[in-house]
N, C-alpha and C positions, 0 to 999 in steps of 0.2 A: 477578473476571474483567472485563475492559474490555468496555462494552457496544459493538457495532456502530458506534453512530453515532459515537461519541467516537475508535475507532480511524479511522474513516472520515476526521472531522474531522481526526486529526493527521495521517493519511495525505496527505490534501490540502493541508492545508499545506508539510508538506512540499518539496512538490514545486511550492510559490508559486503553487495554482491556486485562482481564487475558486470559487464557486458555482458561477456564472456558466457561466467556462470549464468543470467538470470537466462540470458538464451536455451543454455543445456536446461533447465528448470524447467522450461515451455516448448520446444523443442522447436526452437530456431538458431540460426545463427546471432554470434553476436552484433554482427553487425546491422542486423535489424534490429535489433535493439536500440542502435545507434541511430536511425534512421526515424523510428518512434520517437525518440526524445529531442532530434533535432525536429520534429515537424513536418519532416520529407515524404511518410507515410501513416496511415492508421491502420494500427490493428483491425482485423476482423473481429466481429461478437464472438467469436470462438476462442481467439488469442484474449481478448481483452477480460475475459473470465477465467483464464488459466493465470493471467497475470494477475489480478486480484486474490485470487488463490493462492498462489505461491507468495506476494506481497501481505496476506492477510485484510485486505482493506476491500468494502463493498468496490462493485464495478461502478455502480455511483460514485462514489468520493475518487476513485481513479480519473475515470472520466470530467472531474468536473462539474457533477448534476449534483453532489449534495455536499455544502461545504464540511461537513459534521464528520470527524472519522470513526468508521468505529471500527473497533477491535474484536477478532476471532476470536473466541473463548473457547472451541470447540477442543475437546482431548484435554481439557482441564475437570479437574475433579469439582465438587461443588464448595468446597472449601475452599479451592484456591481461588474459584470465581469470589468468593465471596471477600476473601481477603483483598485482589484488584479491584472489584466495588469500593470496598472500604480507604483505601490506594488514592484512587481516583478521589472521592471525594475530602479524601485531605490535603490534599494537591490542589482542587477550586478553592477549596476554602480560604488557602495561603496563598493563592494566586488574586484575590479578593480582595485579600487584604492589602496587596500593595498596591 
């Protein structure tokens, strides 16, 4: 199982945000951010929802409770949902095949 902080970490990158930033994002320091992803600390249920938030990714799949990511669709028109549906499943398909 991927621990916390590691998901954390790639989650942030991800999305090209340093420490720094994802702290301003949630309103901590960055160095708690630092301190999250080394293992040193755990968020509270309050931070750990802000960060899923800001990450787009359930507080499940942050935490490590479901390996399955899913993705925020929310402020997407239904056409573009439909078109990342469609995305997504041409992506398994080709991923299938090899």
């Amino acid at each position: 199982m991927v621990e916390f902080g590691q998901r954390l970490r790639e989650l942030r990158k991800q999305k090209g945000l340093t420490q720094k930033q994802l702290g301003s994002l949630i309103g901590v320091q960055g160095s708690v951010i630092s301190f999250y992803e080394l293992g040193d600390r755990m968020p509270s249920p309050e931070v750990i929802v802000k960060l899923a938030t800001v990450l787009h990714v359930s507080a499940d799949y942050l935490m490590g409770l479901d390996k399955h990511m899913a993705v925020d669709l929310s402020g997407l028109y239904a056409d573009d949902v439909e078109a990342v549906r469609y995305l997504v499943d041409v992506l398994r398909k080709k991923n299938e095949q090899m």
